[in-house]
N, C-alpha and C positions, 0 to 999 in steps of 0.2 A: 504494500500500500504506500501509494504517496505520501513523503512528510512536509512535505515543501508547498511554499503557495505554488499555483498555476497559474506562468506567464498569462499574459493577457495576448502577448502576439499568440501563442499557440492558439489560444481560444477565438481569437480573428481569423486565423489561416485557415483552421478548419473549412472542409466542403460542405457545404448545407444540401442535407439530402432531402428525398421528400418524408412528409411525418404525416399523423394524423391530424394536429392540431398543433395549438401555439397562441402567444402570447403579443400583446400591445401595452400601451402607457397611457392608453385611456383609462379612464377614472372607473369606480365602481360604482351602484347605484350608493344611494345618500340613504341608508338604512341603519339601525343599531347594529347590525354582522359589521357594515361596510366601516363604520367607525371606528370597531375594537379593531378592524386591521387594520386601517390610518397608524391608532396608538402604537400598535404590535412593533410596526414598523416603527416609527420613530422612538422606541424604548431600542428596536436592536440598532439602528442607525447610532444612537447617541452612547451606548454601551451600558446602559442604565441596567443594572442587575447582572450585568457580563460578570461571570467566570475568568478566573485569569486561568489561559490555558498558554502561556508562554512555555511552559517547560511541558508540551502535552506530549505524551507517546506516539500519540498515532492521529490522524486528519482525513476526516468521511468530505469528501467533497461531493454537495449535490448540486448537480444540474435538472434544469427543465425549461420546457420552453415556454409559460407566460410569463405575466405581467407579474409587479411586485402588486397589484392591487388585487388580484388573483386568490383564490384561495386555496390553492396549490403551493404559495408562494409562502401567505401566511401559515400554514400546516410545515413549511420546509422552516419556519424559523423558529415556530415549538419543537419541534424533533430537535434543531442547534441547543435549543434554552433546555429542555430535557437532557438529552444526550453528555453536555460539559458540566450540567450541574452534578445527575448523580453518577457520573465518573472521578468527580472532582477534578475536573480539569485535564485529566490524563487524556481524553479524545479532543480535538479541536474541528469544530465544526464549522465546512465552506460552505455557502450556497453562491450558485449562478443561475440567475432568473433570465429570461427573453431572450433563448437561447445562446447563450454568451459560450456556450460548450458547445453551440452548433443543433442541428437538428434530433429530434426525436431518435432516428436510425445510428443517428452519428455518436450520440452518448450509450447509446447501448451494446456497442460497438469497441466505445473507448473503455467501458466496463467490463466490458469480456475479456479484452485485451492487456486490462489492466495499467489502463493510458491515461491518465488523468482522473479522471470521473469513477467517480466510487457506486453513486448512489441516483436515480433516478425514477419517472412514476412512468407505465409503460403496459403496456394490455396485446392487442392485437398485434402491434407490432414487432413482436417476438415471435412471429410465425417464420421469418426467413430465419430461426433457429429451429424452431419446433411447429411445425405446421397445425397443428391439432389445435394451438392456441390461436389463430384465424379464426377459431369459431367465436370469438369474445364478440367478433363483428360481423355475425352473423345477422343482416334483416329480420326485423320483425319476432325473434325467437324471443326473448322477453318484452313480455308485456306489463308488466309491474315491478314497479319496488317491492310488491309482496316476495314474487318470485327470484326477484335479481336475489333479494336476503336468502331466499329456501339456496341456489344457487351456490354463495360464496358461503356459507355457510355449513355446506351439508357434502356429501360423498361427493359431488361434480364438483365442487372447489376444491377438496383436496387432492382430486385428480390433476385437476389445471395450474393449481402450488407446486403439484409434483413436476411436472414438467417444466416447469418455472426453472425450479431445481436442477432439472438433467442438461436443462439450458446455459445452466451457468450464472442462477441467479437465485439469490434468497428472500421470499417473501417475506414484510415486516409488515404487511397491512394492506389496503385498499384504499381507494377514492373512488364513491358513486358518481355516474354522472347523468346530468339531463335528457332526456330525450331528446335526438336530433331532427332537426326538422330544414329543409328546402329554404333558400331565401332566394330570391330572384327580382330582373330585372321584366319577367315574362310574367304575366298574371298566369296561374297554372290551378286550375281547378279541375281538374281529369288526369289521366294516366296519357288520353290521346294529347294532352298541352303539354307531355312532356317532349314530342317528337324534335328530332336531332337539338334538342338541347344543351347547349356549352356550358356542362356544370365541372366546376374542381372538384374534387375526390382525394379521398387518402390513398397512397399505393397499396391498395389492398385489393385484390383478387376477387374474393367478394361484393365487395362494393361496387367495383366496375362492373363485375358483374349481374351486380341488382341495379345499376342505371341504364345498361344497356339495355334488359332486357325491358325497361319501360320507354325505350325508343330514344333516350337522352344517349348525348357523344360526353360519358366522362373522361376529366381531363387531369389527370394526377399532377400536382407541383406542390410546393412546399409552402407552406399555409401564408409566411412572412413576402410571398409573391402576389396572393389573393385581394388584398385591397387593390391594388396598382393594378392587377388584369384584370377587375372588374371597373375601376374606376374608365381605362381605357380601353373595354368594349371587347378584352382578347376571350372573356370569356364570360357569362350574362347572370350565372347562377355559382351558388356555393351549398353545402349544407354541414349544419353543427349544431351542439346544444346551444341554447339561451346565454350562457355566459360567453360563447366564444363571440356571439353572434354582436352582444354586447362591446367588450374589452376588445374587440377588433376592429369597432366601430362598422361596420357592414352597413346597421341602417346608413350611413351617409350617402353609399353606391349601391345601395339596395331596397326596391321597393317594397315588397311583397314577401311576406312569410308565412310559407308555405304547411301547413301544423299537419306532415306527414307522418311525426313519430316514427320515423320506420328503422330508428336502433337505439337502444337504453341497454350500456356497458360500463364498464367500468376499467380504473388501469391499476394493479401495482406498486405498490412502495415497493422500489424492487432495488437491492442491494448485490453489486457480483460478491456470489459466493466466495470465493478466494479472498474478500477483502472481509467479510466476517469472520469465516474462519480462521481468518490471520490473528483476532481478536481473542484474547484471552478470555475464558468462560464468564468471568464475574463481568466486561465487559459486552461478551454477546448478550446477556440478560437486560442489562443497560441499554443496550441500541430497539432490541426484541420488544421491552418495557415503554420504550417511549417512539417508535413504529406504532404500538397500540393508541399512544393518546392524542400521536398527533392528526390517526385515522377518527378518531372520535369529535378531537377539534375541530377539523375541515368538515366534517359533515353538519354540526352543527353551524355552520357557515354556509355550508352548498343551501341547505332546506334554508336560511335566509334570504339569502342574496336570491334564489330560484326566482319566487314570486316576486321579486324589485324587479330584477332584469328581467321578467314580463311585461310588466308597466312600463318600465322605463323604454320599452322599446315602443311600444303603441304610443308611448308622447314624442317621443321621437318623429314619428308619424312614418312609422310602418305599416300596412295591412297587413291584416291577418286574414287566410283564407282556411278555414276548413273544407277538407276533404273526405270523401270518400276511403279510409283508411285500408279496408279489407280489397279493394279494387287494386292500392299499391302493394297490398300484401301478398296477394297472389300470384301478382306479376314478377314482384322481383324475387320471393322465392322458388317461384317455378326458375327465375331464371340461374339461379344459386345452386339447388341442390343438384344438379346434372354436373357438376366441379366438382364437389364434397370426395371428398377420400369414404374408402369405409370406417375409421376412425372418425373421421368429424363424424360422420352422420351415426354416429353410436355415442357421441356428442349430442348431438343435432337432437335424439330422441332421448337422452338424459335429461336433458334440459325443461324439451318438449313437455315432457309429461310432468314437471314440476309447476306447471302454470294453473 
């Protein structure tokens, strides 16, 4: 494990690959959640209850790729305040917010590798290690928070932990996320208004695959490319949860959002294994211990900010179109499962029947 800070040119040079998602320096909504991260923030900014970890043994450096208004970002600086306190200072905890370590693919990458980046939040993305975790971004397969809990909670998550594992990564938690939904420059109230549609997409297999099959031309790039192609016409649609849709400021370049729900997933506190187990036992307890509180923290923030960044985007003066849900559910899983491995879809029907 790294003990040393990490240059800032390394962290420039990097190539930015495509990801799922990502982050901006737009504000959060103006909510009680959105305030306690203001503070959070400027208590770690100012060093206010900081730990002296000058003489620390060892330094978890996390990346990810939003915003510091983000609640990914505020959940990475409870794990810091956790982690140095009950170490006593012996772990030194970095974070790099809005991609500062480069993309989604590129930090998981530099963690396997054991190239900087220790520590990062990551889901689907982990299929060009382990393909069977692709299913995390599977259309349409959950449909509830009920479910997604029965899910991470029950024999199919410690399936998808274990793989996490053979991958070369150690699970310390989750982050739920919103249901993703269409945003467009195209009023799209049918499956036929999706026709050769120029939407962004995550490099995901799946997903291309559940836009094509609704008659849309998905376009994979890297999320921090997506304001500026849509602003200049290169491509007319996107789709994400509510916060991204928010913190990346979209409504600006985007009319219309689209309420297709058609993926509610989750990513990973995912740590490379090699830099835990580098970790003295009374140590891994310490990282494991506060992976838990910092997954509790951020939720109690996601279920905030959720219904803000609702509002706030309808004042914004977004439309909102409901849809026909099961008309896009059919389509893009018909278009999905014809890919599926026999593992995913032993997946696919884990899942299924938890709903």
């Amino acid at each position: 494990m790294k003990k040393s800070l990490i240059a800032l040119a390394m962290a420039s040079a990097m190539v930015l690959s495509l990801a799922a998602c990502g982050g901006s320096d737009a504000p959060a909504p103006e909510t009680k959640a959105a305030g306690a991260e203001t503070e959070a923030a400027a208590a770690a900014d100012s060093g206010e209850g900081a730990v002296d970890t000058s003489n620390a043994e060892f330094t978890i450096s996390i990346g990810h790729i939003n915003a510091e208004s983000d609640s990914w970002h505020q959940a990475s600086l409870d794990f810091k305040e956790q982690v140095e306190k009950n170490s006593n200072g012996r772990i030194k905890v970095e974070v790099y917010p809005n991609s500062q370590l480069g993309s989604e693919v590129d930090m998981i990458a530099s963690i396997l590798q054991q190239g900087g980046c220790d520590l990062t939040f990551t889901g689907e993305s982990m299929q060009t290690y382990q393909p069977d975790l692709g299913m995390i971004g599977m259309p349409y397969l959950i449909q509830s928070d009920e479910q997604m809990e029965k899910v991470l909670t029950g024999e199919v998550g410690k399936k998808l932990e274990g793989l996490m594992e053979e991958s070369g990564m150690k699970v310390l938690g989750y982050f739920t996320r919103g249901p993703r939904y269409i945003t467009s420059n195209r009023k799209i109230e049918s499956v036929a208004d999706c026709q050769n549609l120029l939407i962004r997409t995550p490099q995901s297999p799946m997903t291309v695959a559940a836009f094509e099959a609704i008659g849309a031309k998905p376009t994979p790039m890297a999320l921090n490319e997506v304001f500026t192609s849509l602003n200049q016409g290169t491509i007319e649609a996107q789709e994400n949860p509510y916060a991204m849709i928010q913190t990346q400021s979209f409504y600006e370049v985007q009319k219309y959002l689209i309420k297709t729900a058609h993926l509610r997933a989750w990513v990973y506190i995912a740590m490379g294994k090699a830099q835990f187990d580098a970790l003295p036992e009374d140590l891994q307890q310490v990282v494991l211990d506060a992976g838990k509180h910092c997954q509790d923290y951020e939720h109690e923030l996601f279920l905030a900010n959720e219904a803000a960044y609702e509002k706030q985007l309808q004042e914004e003066g977004m439309e909102f179109i409901e849809v026909d849900t099961k008309e896009f559910a059919d389509k893009m899983i018909a278009g999905v499962l014809p890919i599926l491995t026999d593992s995913q879809k032993e997946i696919y029907e884990e899942i299924s029947a938890l709903a």
